[in-house]
C-alpha positions as CSV (number, residue, x, y, z in Angstrom):
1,X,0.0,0.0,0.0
2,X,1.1,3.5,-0.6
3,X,-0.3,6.4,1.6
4,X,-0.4,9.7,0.3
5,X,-0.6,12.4,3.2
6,X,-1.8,15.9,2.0
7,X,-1.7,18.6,4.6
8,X,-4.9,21.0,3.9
9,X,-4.8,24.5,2.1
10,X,-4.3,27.6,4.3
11,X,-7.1,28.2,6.8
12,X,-7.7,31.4,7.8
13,X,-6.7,30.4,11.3
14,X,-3.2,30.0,9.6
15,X,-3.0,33.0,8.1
16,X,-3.8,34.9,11.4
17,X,-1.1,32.6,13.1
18,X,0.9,35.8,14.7
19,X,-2.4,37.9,15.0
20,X,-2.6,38.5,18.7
21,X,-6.0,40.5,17.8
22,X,-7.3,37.4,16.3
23,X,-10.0,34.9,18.0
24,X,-8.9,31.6,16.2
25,X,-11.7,29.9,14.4
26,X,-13.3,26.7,15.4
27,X,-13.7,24.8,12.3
28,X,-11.4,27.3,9.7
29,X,-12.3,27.4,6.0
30,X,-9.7,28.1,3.7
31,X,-8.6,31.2,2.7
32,X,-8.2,32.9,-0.7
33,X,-4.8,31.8,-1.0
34,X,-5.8,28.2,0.2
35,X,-8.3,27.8,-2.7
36,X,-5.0,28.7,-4.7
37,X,-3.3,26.2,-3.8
38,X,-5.7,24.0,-3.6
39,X,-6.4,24.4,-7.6
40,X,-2.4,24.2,-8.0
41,X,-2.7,20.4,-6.0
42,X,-6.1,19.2,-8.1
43,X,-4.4,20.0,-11.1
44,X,-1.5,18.1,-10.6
45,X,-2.3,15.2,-9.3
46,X,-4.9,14.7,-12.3
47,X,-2.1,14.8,-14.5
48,X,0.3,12.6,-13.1
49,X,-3.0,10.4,-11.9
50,X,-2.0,7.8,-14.9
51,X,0.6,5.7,-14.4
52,X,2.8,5.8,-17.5
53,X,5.4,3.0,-16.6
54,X,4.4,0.6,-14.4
55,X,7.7,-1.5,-14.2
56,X,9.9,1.2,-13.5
57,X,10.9,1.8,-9.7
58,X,8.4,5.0,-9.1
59,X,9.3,6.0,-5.6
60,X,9.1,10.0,-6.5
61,X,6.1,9.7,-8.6
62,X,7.7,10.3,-11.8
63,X,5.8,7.7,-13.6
64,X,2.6,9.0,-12.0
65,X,0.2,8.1,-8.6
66,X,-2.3,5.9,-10.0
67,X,-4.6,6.7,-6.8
68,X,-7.4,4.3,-5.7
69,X,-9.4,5.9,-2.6
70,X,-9.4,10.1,-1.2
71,X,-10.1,9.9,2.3
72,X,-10.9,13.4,4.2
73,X,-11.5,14.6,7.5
74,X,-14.5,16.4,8.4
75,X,-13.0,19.5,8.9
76,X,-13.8,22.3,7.0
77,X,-10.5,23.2,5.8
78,X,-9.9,19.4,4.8
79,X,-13.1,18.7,3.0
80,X,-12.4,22.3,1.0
81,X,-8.9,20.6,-0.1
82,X,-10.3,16.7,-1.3
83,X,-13.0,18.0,-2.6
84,X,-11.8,19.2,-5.3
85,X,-9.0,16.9,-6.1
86,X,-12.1,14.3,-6.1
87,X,-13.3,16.3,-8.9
88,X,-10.3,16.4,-10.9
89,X,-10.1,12.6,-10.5
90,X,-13.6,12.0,-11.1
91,X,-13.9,8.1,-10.4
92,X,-11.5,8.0,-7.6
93,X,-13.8,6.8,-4.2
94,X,-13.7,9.8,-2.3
95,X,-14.9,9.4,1.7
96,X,-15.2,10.6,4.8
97,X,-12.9,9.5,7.6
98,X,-13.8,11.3,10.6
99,X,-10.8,10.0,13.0
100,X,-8.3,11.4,11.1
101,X,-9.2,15.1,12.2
102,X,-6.8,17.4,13.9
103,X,-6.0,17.4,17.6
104,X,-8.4,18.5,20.2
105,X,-11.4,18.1,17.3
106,X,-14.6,21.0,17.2
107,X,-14.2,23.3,20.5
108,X,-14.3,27.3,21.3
109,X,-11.6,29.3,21.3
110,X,-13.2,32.4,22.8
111,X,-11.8,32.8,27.1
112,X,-15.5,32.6,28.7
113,X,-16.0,28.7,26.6
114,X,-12.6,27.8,25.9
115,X,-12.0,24.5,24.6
116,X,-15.8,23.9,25.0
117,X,-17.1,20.8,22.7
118,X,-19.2,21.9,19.5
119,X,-21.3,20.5,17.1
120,X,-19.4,20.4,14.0
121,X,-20.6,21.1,10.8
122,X,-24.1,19.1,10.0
123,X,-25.0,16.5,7.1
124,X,-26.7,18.7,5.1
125,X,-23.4,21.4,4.8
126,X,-21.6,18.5,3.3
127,X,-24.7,17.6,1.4
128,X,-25.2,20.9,-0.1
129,X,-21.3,21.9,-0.7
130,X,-19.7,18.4,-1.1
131,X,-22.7,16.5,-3.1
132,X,-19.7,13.7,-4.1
133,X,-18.3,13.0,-0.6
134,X,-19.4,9.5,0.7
135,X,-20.2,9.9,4.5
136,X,-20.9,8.6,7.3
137,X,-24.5,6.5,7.6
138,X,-24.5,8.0,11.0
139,X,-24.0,11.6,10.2
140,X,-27.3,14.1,11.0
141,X,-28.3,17.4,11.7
142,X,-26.6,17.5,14.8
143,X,-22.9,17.6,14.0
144,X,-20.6,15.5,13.1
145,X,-18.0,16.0,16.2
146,X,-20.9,16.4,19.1
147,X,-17.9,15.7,21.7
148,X,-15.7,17.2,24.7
149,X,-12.6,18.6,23.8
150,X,-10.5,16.2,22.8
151,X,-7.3,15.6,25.4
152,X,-3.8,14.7,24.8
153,X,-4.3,11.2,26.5
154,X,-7.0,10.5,23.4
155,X,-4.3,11.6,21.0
156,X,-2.0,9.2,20.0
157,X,-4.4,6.4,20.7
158,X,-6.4,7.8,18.1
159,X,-3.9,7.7,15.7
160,X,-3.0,4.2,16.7
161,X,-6.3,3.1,15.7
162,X,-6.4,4.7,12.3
163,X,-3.1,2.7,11.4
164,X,-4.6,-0.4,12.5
165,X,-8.0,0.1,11.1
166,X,-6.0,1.8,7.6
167,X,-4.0,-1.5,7.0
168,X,-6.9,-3.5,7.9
169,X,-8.6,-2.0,4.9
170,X,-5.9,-1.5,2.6
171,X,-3.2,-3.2,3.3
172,X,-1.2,-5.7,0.8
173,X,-2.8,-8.9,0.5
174,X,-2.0,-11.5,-2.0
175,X,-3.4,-11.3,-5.4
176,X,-5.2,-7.8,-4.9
177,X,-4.3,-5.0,-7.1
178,X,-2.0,-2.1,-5.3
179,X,-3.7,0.4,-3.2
180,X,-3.0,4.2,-3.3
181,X,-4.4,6.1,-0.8
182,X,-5.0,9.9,0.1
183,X,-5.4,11.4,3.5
184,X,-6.5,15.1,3.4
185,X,-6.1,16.0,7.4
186,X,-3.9,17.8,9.2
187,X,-0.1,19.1,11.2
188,X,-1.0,18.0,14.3
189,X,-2.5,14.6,12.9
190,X,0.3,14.4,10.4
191,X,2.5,13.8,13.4
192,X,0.9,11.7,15.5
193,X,0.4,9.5,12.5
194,X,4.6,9.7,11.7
195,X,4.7,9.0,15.4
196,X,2.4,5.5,15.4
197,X,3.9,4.1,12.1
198,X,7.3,4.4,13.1
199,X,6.9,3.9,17.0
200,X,8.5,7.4,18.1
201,X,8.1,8.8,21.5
202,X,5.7,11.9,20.9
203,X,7.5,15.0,20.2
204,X,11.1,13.6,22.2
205,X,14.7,15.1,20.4
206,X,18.1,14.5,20.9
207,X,19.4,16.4,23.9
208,X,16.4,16.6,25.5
209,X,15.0,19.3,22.4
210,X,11.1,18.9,21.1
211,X,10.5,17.6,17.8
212,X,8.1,18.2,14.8
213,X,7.5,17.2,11.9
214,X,6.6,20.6,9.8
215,X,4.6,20.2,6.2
216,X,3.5,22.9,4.2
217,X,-0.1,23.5,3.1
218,X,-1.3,21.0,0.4
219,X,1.7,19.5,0.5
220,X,2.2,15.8,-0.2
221,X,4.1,13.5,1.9
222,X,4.6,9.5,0.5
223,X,4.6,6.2,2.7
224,X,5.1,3.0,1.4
225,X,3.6,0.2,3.7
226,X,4.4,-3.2,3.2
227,X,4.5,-6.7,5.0
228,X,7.5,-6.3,6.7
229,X,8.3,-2.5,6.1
230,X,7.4,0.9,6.5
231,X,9.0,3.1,4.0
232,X,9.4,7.1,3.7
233,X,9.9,8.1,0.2
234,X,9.5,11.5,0.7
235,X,7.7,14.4,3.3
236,X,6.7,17.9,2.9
237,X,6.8,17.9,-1.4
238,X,5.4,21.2,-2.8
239,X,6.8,21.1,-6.0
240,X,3.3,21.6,-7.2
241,X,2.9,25.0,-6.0
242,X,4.6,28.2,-6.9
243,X,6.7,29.8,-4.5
244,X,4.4,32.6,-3.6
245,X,1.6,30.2,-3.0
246,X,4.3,28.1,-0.1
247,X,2.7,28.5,3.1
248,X,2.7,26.5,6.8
């Protein structure tokens, strides 16, 4: 199986990263910059969606992605990013995975209900804006998150789960045909992900320094995930975007 990790476009809580004026947003939509970018990503990957050479060693994509399912978190600024690379690849499966939304999930950011449990966006917004995204049979008008703030002991579990439950569904198996997956999600998620493939300690550096794993908006990072390995071929690519449209 290989995993295609694509960060979202700018949000407009990005953009007002350093804006001590600014209240952040609790489910951010992408900005017009984001939707740049976004159309920069959707283009590409529909033209390097066929795979030209199929016995050539394709680690960097240079023979093309040949992608089999889109999976997108719920968010707002996620669903804004697949959504239209779905369209560009018209018959690729394109679903919802809720689980593999950012840390801490749909809560307030104002002081008097901070970190406060919301609703998240309803059926009928992804209805109405996302017609071709495949979602949950449990979704309704009440919200897709509908849950506490999410704490740092839910985290990695979380993330844990995903891989188990991501291999379980696409994982090699003898005689099927090669799966290429997409997540659209998120920083946060990206490295908690990083942190249950590979077994890492969360955020622990050499000489007792913090780590991170920093990707770009809509940028694409590759993992290869086979029976007995788990290999990086490449993180944080933004190739696809001009250098005015390179955000974090």
């Amino acid at each position: 199986m290989e995993l295609y990790f694509i960060r979202h476009g700018q949000s407009i809580n990005n953009v007002n990263w350093n804006n001590s004026e600014y209240t952040e947003h609790s489910d951010p939509f992408l900005t017009e910059s984001g939707l740049r970018q976004v159309e920069y990503l959707a283009k590409y990957l529909k033209e390097k969606q066929p795979i030209t050479n199929d016995k050539a060693w394709n680690i960097q994509n240079q023979y093309g992605f040949g992608l089999t399912q889109i999976y997108t978190s719920l968010m707002e600024r996620a669903v804004g990013t697949a959504a239209p690379i779905a369209r560009a690849l018209e018959i690729v499966p394109f679903s919802a995975w809720t689980e593999i939304h950012e840390e801490g999930g749909i809560y307030a950011r104002e002081e008097d209900a901070k970190q406060k449990g919301l609703s998240g966006k309803p059926r009928s917004f992804f209805e109405n804006n996302f017609p071709e995204l495949k979602l949950p049979d449990n979704l309704d008008e009440t919200g897709w998150w509908n849950r506490p703030f999410e704490s740092e002991e839910e985290r990695q579990p979380r993330a844990d789960k995903v891989l188990v439950d991501l291999l379980a569904r696409h994982g090699d198996k003898e005689g099927q045909p090669e799966q290429r997956i997409v997540f659209v999600s998120h920083g946060g998620f990206f490295v908690r992900f990083v942190s249950a493939m590979l077994k890492l300690p969360w955020r622990q550096g050499a000489f007792g320094m913090k780590s991170w794993f920093f990707i770009n908006n809509c940028s694409i990072s590759r993992f290869d995930i086979r029976k007995e390995d788990i290999l990086i071929g490449y993180i944080n690519r933004t190739g696809h975007l001009p250098a005015h449209l390179i955000t974090g």
